[in-house]
C-alpha positions as CSV (number, residue, x, y, z in Angstrom):
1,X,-22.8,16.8,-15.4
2,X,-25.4,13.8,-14.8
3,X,-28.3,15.7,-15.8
4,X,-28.4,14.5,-19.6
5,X,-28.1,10.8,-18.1
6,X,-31.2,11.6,-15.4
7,X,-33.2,13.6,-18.6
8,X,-32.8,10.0,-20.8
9,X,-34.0,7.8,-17.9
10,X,-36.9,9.9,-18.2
11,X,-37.4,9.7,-21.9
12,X,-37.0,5.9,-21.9
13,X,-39.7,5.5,-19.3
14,X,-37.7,4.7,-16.1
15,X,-39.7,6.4,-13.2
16,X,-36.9,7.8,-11.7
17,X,-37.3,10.7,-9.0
18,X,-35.5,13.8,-8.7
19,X,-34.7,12.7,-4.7
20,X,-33.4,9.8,-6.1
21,X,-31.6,11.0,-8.6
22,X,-29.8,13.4,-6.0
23,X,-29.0,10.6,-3.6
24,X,-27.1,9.0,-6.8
25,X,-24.8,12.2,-7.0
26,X,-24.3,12.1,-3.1
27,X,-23.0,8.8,-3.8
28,X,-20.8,9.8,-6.3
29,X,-19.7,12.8,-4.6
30,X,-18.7,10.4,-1.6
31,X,-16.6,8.5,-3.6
32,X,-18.2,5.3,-3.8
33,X,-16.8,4.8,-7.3
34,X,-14.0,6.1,-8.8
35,X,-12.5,5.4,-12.5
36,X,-14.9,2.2,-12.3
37,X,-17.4,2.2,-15.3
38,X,-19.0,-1.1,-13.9
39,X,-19.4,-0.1,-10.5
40,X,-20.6,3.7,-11.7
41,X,-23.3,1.5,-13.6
42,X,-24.2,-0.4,-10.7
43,X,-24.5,2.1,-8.8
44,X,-26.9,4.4,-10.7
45,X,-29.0,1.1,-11.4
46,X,-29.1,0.1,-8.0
47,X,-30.2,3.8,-7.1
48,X,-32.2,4.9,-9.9
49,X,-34.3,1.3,-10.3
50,X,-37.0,0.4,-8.0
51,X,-38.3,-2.3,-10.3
52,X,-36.7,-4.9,-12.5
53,X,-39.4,-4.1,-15.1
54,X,-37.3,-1.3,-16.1
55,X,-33.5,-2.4,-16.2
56,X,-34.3,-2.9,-20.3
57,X,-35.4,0.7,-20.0
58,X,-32.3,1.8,-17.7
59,X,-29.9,0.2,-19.7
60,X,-30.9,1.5,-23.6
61,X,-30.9,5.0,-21.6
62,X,-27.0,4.0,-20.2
63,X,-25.5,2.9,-23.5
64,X,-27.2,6.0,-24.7
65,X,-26.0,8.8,-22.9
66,X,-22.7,7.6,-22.1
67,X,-21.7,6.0,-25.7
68,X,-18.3,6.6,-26.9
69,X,-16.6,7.9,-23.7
70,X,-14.2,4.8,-23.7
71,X,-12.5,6.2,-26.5
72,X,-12.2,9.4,-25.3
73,X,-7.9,10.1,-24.6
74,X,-6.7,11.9,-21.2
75,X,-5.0,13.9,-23.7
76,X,-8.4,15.1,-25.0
77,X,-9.7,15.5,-21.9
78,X,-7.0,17.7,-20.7
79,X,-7.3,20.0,-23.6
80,X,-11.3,20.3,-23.2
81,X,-11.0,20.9,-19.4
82,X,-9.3,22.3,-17.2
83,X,-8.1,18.8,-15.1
84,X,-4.8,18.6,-13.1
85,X,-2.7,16.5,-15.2
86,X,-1.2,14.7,-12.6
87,X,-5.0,13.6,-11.1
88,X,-5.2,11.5,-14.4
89,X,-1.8,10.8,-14.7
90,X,-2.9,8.6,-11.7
91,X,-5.4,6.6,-13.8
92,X,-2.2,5.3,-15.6
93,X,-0.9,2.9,-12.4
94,X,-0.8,-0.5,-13.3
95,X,-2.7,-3.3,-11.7
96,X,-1.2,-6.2,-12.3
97,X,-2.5,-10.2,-12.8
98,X,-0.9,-12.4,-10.4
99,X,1.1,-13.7,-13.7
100,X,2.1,-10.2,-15.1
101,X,3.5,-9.9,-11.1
102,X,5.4,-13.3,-11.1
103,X,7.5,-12.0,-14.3
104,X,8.7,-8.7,-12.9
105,X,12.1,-10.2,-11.5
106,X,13.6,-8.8,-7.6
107,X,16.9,-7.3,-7.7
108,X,18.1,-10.4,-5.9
109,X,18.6,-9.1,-2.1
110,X,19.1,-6.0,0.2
111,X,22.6,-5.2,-0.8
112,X,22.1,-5.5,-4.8
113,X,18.5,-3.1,-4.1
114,X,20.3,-0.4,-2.5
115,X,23.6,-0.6,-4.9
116,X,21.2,-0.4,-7.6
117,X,19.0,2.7,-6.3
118,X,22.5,4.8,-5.6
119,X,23.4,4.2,-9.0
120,X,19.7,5.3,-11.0
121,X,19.9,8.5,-8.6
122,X,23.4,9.4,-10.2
123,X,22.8,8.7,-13.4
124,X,18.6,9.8,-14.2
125,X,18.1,13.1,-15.7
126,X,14.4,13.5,-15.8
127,X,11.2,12.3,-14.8
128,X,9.9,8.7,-16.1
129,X,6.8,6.8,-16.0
130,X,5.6,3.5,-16.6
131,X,9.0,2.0,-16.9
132,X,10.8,-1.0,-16.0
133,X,14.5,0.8,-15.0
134,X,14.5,4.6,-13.5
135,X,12.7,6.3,-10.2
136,X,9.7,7.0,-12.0
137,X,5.5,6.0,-11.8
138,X,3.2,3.5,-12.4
139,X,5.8,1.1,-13.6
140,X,7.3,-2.2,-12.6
141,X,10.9,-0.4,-11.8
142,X,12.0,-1.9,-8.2
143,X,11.7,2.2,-7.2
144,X,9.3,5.0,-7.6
145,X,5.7,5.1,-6.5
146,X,2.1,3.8,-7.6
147,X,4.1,0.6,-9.8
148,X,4.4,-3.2,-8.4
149,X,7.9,-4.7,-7.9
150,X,8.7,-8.1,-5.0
151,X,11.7,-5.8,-3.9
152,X,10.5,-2.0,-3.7
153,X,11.5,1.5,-2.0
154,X,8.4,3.2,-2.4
155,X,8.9,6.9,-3.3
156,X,6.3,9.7,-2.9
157,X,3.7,7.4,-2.5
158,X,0.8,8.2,-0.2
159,X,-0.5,5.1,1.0
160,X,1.1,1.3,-0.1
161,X,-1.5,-1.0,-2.2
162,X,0.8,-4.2,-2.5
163,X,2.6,-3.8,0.9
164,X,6.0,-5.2,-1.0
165,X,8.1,-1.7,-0.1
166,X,11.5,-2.9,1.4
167,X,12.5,1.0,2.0
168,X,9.4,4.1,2.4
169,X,11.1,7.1,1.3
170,X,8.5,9.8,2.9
171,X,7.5,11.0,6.2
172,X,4.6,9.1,7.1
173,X,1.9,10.6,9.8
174,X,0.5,8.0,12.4
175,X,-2.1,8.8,14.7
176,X,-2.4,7.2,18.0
177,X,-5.2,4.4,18.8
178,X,-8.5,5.1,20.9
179,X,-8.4,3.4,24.1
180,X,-11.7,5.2,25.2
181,X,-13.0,3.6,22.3
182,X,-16.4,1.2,22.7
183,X,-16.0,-2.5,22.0
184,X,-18.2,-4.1,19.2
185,X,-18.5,-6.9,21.4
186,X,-17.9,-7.2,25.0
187,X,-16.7,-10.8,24.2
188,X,-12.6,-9.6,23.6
189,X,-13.4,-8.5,27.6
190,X,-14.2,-11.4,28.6
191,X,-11.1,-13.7,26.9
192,X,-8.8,-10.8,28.1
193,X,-10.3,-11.6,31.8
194,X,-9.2,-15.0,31.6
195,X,-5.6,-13.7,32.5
196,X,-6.3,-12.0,35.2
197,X,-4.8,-12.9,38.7
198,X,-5.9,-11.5,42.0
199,X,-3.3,-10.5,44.6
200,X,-4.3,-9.0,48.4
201,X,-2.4,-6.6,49.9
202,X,-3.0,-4.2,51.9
203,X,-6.6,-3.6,54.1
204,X,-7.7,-7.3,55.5
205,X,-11.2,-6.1,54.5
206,X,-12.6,-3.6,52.2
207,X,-16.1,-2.5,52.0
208,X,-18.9,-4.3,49.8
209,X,-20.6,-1.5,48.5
210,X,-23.2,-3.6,46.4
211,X,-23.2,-6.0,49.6
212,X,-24.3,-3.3,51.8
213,X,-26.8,-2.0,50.3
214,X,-28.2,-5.4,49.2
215,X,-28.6,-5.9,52.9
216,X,-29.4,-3.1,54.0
217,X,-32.9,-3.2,51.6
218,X,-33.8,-6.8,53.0
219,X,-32.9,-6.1,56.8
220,X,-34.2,-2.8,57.1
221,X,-31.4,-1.3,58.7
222,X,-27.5,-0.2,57.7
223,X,-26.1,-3.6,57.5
224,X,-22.4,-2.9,56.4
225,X,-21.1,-5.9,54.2
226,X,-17.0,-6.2,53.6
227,X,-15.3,-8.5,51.6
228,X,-11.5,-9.5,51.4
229,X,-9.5,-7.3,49.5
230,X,-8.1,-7.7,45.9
231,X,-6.2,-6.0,43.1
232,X,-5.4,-7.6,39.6
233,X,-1.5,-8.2,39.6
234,X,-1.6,-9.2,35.8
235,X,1.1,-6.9,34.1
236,X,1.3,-7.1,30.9
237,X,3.3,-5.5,28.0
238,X,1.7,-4.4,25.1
239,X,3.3,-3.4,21.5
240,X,1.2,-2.3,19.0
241,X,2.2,-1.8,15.3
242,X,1.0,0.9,13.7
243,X,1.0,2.3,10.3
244,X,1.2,1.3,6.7
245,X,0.0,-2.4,6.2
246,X,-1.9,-2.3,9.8
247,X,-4.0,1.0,8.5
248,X,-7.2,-1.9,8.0
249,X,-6.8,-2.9,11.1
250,X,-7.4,0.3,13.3
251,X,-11.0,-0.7,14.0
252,X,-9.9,-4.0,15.6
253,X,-6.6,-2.7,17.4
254,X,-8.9,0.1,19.0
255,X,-11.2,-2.4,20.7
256,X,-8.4,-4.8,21.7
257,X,-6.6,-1.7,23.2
258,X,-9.8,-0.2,25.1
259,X,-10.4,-3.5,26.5
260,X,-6.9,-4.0,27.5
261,X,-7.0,-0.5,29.2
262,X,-10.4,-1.7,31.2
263,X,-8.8,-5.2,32.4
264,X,-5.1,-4.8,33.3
265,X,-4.5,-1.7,36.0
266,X,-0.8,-3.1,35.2
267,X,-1.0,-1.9,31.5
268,X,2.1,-0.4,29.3
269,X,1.4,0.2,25.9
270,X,4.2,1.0,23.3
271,X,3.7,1.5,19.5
272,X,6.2,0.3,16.8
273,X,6.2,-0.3,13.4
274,X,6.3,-3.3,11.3
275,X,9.0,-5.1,13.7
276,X,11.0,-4.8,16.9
277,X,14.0,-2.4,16.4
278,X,16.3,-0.5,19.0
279,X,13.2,2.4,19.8
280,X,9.6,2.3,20.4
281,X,7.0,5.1,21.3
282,X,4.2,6.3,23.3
283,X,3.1,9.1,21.1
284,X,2.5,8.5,17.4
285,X,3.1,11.9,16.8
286,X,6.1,12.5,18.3
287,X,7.6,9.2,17.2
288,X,11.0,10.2,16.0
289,X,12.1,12.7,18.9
290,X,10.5,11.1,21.3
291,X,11.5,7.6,21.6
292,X,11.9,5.4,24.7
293,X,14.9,2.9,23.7
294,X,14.2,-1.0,23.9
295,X,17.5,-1.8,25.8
296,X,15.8,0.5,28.6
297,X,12.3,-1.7,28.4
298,X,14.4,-4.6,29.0
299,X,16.0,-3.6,31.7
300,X,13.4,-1.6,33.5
301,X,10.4,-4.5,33.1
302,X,11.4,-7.8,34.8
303,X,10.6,-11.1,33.8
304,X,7.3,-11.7,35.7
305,X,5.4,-9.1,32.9
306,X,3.4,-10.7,30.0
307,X,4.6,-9.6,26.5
308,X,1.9,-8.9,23.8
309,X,2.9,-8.0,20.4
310,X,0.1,-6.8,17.8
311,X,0.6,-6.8,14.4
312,X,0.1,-8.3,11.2
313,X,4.1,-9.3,10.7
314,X,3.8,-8.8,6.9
315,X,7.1,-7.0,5.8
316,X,9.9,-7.4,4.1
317,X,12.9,-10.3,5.3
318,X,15.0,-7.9,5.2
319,X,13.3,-5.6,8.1
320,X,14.0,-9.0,10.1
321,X,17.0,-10.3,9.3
322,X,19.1,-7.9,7.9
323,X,21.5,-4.7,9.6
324,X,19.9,-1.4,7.4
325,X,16.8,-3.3,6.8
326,X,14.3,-1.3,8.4
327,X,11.9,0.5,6.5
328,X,12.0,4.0,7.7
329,X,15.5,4.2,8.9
330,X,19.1,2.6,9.6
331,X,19.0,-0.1,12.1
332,X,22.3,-1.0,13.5
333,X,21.0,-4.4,14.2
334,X,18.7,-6.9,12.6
335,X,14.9,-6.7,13.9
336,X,15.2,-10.7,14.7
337,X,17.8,-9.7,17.3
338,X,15.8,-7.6,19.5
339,X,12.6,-9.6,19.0
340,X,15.1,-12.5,20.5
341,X,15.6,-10.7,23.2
342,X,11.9,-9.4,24.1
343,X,11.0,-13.3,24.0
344,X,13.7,-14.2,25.9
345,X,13.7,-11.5,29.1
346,X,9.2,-11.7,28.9
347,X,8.8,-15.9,28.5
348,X,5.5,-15.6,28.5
349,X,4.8,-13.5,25.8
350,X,2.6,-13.9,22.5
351,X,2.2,-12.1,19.0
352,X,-1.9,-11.6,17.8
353,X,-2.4,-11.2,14.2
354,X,-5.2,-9.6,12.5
355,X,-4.6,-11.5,9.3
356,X,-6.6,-14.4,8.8
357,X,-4.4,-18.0,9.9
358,X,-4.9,-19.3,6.7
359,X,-2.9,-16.2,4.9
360,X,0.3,-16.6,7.1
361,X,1.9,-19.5,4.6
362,X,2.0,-17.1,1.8
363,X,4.3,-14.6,4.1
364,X,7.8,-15.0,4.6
365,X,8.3,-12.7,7.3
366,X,5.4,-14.0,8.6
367,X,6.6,-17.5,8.8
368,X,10.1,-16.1,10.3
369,X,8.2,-14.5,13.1
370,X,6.4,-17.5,14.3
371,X,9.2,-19.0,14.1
372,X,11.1,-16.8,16.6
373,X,8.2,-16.5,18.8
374,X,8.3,-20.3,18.9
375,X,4.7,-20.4,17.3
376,X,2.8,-18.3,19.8
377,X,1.6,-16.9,17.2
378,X,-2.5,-16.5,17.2
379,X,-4.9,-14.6,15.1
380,X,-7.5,-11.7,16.3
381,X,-10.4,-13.8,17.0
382,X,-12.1,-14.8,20.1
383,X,-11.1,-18.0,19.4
384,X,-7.6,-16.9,18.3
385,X,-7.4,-14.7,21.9
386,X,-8.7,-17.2,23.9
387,X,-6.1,-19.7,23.2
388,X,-3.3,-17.0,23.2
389,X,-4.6,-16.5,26.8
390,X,-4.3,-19.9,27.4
391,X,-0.5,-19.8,26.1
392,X,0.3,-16.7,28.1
393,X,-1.2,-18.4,31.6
């Protein structure tokens, strides 16, 4: 469908190759724009253009072949081609300014949210879009998918892009974090290794494996070298929120986790999501019928284990503080009380955060989370480790 575009290039004098032309619709094809006319030009300029001698040339040929597609309706479209209507009834979302988002008012709490919701689902007939009231699309109505609203229960929405949802109305697939995978930089080892602490037990002596042969090649002869024996007798506890806001994050949580799983022989991981509530999980895919209950983690792991939460604690207040808050189900009892209790049966524990320090002010939940983990609250730098090391020691 490009071909007209590459043919004027031609005609206006931009030396443009056919291999480059091709690694233009490989970029396309890959989706590095979508529904972006200014990154689609871009794009094909940065692609198509070896020399700034002929941008001129590239852009007469640009407002030639594609003048007067702005105008062009979805209706139009539709009728010309055969498209999926709801594929561009997607193009209708709204994006919002950060004033347009200031005047779309909250429902004014939990209760009023849910009141409201049971009362739209009795009393909508048919499907809306772009509206300010019913279950509908693109719109600025407190439910629905794809729309923007400070208090939302996201419905039928595939992925969240303003992470304000209070309630997620879907079954949402999580897959479960690589510890096998390689670290970027070994450096995460090394401020992990600052917790460890050596224990003997066991054997007096153990043999020196590296010592033995070391002496061995300047002696001449089997010269068997033993050192004291050791073990690591760090244990540490380590939940990991998954899901949702933390998708960006997977990168970052997989090398944390591998190095964690290289370090501590004492490891036990658990996943959660968003915040601390009365089940967490091994398995990411078998995270609703097979959970492992909190009060049981409690009771089975004793005071003298480290506690490390990961996760970037942006949620909600209402997944904290309130009974029924939770985002994907009915909690009989407010997220704050159970991350009460974590902190108080682990004292040493911590919370790392992949957001950047300077965005946790702008958070609510984020602030109320520091707050209960009496600001052991560090971000998922070296820097930010280190010092959460330096907390948990």
């Amino acid at each position: 469908m490009f071909l007209p575009f590459f043919q004027k290039l031609r005609q206006e004098g931009v030396p443009v190759s056919l291999r480059e032309y091709l690694a233009f619709i490989e970029g396309m094809v890959a989706g590095l724009v979508t529904y972006d006319v200014d990154g689609f030009y871009h794009l094909a300029r940065v692609v198509m253009v070896k020399d700034e001698r002929h941008l001129d040339r590239f852009d007469r040929a640009f407002a030639a072949a594609f003048n007067g597609l702005e105008a062009i309706s979805a209706d139009q479209v539709l009728d010309a081609i055969d498209l999926p209507r709801d594929w561009l009834e997607k193009l209708a979302e709204r994006h919002l300014t950060a004033e347009e988002r200031a005047q779309v008012a909250a429902l004014g709490g939990f209760d009023a949210l849910m009141d409201t919701l049971r009362k739209r689902l009795e009393e909508q007939k048919g499907r809306h879009q772009g509206g300010s009231k019913w279950v509908g699309t693109a719109g600025t109505s407190p439910f629905g998918a794809y729309g923007y609203n400070p208090e939302g229960v996201r419905i039928g929405q595939d992925q969240s892009r303003h992470q304000r949802a209070v309630k997620v109305w879907d079954k949402r697939e999580f897959r479960n974090l690589d510890d096998s995978v390689e670290l970027g930089t070994r450096n995460i080892k090394v401020a992990l290794r600052r917790l460890r602490r050596w224990a003997r037990d066991g054997a007096e002596q153990e043999l020196d494996l590296e010592g033995t042969i070391r002496a061995t090649a300047d002696h001449g002869w089997l010269d068997v070298q033993t050192r004291p024996e050791r073990r690591n007798a760090v244990k540490v506890l380590l939940f990991l929120d998954v899901g949702g806001s933390m998708d960006p994050y997977v990168k970052v949580m997989e090398e944390l986790f591998s190095a964690a799983r290289s370090e501590f022989k004492h490891l036990a991981p658990f996943y959660f999501h968003n915040c601390l509530y009365e089940g967490v999980w091994r398995d990411n895919r078998r995270r609703w019928d097979d959970q492992t209950p909190t009060m049981d983690l409690l009771r089975t792991y004793g005071p003298d284990w480290k506690c490390i939460f990961v996760g970037d604690a942006s949620m909600s207040p209402y997944e904290i503080l309130h009974p029924g808050g939770a985002n994907e189900h009915w909690n009989a009892e407010a997220g704050q009380v159970w991350l009460t209790r974590a902190c108080a049966q682990w004292p040493r524990h911590l919370w790392i955060n992949p957001l950047p320090e300077a965005h946790w002010g702008y958070t609510q939940s984020t602030r109320l989370i520091r707050d209960i983990f009496s600001n052991r609250m560090v971000p998922m730098t070296l820097d930010g480790i280190a010092r959460g090391i330096r907390e948990l020691r």
